[in-house]
C-alpha positions in Angstrom: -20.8 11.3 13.5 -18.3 11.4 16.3 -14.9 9.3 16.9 -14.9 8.0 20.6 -11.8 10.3 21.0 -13.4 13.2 19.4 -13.4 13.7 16.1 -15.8 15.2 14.0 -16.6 13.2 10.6 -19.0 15.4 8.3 -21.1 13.2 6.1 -18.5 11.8 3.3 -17.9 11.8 -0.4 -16.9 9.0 -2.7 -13.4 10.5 -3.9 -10.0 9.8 -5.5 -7.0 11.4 -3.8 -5.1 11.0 -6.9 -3.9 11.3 -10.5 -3.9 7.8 -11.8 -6.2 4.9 -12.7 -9.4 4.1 -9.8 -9.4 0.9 -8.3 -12.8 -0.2 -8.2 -13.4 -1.6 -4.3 -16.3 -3.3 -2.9 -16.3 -0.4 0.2 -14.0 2.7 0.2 -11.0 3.5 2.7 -11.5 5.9 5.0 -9.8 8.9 6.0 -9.6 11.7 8.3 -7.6 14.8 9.4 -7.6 17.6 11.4 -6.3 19.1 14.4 -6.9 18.8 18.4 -6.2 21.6 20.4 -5.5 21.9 23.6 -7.1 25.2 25.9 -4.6 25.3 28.5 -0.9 24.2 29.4 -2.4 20.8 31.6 -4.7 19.3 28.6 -1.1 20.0 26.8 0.5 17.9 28.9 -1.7 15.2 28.6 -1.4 14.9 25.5 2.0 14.6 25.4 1.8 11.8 28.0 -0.7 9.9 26.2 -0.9 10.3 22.4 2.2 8.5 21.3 0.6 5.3 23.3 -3.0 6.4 21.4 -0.5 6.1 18.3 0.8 3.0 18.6 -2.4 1.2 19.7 -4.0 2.6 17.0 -1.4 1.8 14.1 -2.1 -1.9 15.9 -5.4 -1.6 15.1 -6.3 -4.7 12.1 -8.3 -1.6 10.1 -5.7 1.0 10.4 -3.5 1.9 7.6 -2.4 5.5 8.6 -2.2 6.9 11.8 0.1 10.1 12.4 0.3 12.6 15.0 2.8 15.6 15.0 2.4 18.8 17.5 2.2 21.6 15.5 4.3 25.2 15.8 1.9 26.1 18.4 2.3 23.6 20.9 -1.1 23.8 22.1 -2.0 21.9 18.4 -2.1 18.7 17.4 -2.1 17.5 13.5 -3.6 14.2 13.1 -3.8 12.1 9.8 -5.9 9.0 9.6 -6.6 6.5 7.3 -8.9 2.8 7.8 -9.7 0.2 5.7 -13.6 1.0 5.4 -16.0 2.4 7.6 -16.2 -0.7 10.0 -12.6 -0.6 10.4 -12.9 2.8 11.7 -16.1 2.2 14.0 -13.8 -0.5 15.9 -11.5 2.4 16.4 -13.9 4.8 17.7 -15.4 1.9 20.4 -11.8 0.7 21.5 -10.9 4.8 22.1 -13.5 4.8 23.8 -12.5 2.9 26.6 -8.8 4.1 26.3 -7.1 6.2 28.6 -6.8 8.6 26.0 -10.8 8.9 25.2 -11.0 9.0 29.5 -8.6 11.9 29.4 -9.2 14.2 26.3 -12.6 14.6 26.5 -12.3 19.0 27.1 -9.8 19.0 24.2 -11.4 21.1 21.0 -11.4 18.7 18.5 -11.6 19.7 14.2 -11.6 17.0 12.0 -12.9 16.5 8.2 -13.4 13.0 6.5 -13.8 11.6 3.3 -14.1 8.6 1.5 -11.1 7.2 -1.0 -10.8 4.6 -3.4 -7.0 4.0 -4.2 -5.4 4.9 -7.9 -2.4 3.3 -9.6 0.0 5.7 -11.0 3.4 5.6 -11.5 6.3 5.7 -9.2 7.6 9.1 -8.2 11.2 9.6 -6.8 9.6 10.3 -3.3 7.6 7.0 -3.1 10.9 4.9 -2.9 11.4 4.6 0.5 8.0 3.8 1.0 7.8 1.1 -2.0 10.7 -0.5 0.7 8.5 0.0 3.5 5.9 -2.2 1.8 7.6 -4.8 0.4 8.8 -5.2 4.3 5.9 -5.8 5.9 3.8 -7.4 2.7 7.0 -10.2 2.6 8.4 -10.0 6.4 11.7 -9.3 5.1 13.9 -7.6 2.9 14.6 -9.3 -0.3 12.4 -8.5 -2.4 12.6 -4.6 -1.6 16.0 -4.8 -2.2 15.1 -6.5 -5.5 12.8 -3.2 -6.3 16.3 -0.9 -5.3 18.9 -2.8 -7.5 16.4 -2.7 -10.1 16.1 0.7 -10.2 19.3 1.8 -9.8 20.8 -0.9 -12.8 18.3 0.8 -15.2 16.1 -2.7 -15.0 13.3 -1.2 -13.7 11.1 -1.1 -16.5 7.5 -0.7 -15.1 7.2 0.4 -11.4 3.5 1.6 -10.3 1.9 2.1 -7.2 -1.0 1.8 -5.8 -1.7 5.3 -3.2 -4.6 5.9 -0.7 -4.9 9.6 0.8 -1.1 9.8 0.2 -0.1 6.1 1.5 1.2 3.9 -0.4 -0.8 0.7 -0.4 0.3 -1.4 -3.7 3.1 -2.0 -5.7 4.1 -3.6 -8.9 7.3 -3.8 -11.0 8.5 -5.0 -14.6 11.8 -5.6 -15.6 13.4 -7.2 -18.9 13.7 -10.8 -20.0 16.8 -11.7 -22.1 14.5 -13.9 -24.6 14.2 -14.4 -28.4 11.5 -12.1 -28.2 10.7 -8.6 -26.1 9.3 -10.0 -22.9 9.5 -9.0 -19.3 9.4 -10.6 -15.6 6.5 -9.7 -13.3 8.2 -8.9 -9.9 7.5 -7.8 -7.2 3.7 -7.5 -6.7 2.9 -6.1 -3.3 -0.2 -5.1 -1.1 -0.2 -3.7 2.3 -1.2 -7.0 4.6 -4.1 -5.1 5.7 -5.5 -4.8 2.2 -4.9 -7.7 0.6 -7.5 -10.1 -1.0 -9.4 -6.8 -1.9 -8.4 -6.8 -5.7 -5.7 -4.5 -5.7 -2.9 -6.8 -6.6 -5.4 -8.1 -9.6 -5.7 -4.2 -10.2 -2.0 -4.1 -10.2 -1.0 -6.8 -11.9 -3.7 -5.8 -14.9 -2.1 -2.7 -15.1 1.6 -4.4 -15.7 0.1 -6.9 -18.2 -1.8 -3.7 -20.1 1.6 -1.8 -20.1 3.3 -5.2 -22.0 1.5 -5.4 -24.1 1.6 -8.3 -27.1 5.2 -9.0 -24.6 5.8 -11.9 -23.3 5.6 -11.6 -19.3 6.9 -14.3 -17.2 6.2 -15.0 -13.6 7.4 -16.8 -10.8 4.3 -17.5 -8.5 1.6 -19.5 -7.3 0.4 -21.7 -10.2 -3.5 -21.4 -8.1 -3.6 -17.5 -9.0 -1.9 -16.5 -11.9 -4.5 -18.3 -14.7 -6.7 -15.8 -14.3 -4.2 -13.0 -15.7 -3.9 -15.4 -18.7 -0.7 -17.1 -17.8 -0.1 -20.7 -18.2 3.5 -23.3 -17.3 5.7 -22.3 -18.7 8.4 -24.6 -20.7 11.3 -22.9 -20.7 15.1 -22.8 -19.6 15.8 -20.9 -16.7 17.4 -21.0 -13.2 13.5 -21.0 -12.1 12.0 -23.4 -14.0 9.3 -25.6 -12.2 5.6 -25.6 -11.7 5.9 -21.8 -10.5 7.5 -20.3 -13.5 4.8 -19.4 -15.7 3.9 -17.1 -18.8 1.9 -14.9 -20.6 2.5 -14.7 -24.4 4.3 -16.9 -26.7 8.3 -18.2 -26.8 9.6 -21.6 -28.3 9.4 -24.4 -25.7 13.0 -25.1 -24.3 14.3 -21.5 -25.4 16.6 -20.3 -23.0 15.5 -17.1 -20.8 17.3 -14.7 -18.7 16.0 -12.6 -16.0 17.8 -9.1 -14.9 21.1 -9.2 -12.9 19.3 -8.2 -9.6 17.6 -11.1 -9.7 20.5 -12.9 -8.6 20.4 -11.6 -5.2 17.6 -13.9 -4.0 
């Protein structure tokens, strides 16, 4: 199997690209990389003309999570890392290169390229996944509250739970826990993230069962949509808080009418 721009995909393996917990998918992601290298100083210079458009077109692309292109040491080398939401996702790629200027153009480049199947894992955060955790709460919300939420969090010591969710090294999924002030131990559920791109795939539900496992017999509270959250277990909640409503729910027992407290960061939104 061929990419319209080149690339060789060898037949693929189901795989995990991770230490953590698989999440179980209908249909794996994709991913690719390998190189393209160029034979001579003009093919060079197209592709410095016409990759970072090939790049940005493709990160555009509904199916494409990942798409990264760096010249290596050797100008004449180009490192490419890909990474679609399933196999169809990637076979709209391959027919809209096609007809690119960049499919016209490279055709003599020497192309090297490996692929493999992936199904995400859930681990915990690492101190180099923080600036991506922001990145995702950006674009899953379209703005920057509730990444800034994650940040004060952490850096207040309130950050009890933080997992991710990674795919072939990107980070797709996010979920956090922080303490309750409540007669009992108990913790808020917030944020829960997934990559626009991904959601309504079961990784949140993967996410959020991994919070709600960590809990355990804690209470967890949540504010969100009263349509969703029943299926986690959680139910109104009757309780006194700057949030209470029909979206403040919970999972666990406290006294009706006890008083509740979320973290200081919380504050902020």
């Amino acid at each position: 199997m061929s990419c319209a721009c080149g690339h060789h995909a060898p037949t693929m393996n189901h795989d995990c690209d991770d230490h953590g917990t698989p999440v179980a998918l209908r249909a794996p992601l994709l991913a690719l990389n390998g190189k393209i290298t160029c034979a001579e100083t003009a093919q060079m210079l197209t592709a410095l003309s016409l990759l970072p458009d090939h790049m940005a077109l493709s990160r555009q692309e509904p199916g494409c999570l990942r798409f990264d292109i760096w010249q290596d040491e050797d100008p004449m080398v180009w490192n490419i890392t890909e990474l679609f939401t399933d196999q169809q996702a990637f076979a709209a790629h391959q027919s809209r290169t096609a007809d690119s200027e960049w499919g016209r153009n490279s055709t003599e480049m020497q192309r090297d390229f490996t692929s493999k199947e992936v199904f995400p894992v859930i681990r915990p955060e690492l101190a180099s996944d923080h600036d991506g955790i922001v990145r995702l709460h950006e674009a899953a919300f379209g703005r920057g509250d509730e990444a800034a939420l994650v940040q004060t969090l952490r850096s207040d010591g309130d950050l009890a739970l933080s997992r991710v969710a990674v795919a072939a090294g990107q980070i797709i999924g996010h979920v956090a826990l922080s303490p309750v002030e409540a007669p009992r131990p108990a913790y808020a559920l917030a944020p829960v993230a997934v990559t626009p791109k991904l959601q309504s795939r079961g990784i949140g539900a993967a996410l959020i069962t991994a919070a709600l496992e960590w809990a355990g017999p804690a209470t967890v509270v949540v504010l969100g949509d009263p349509e969703y959250y029943p299926r986690f277990g959680f139910v109104p909640a009757d309780l006194d808080s700057p949030y209470a409503g029909p979206h403040l729910m919970i999972r666990g027992e406290l006294p009706a009418g006890v008083t509740i407290r979320h973290a200081p960061a919380f504050s902020g939104l």
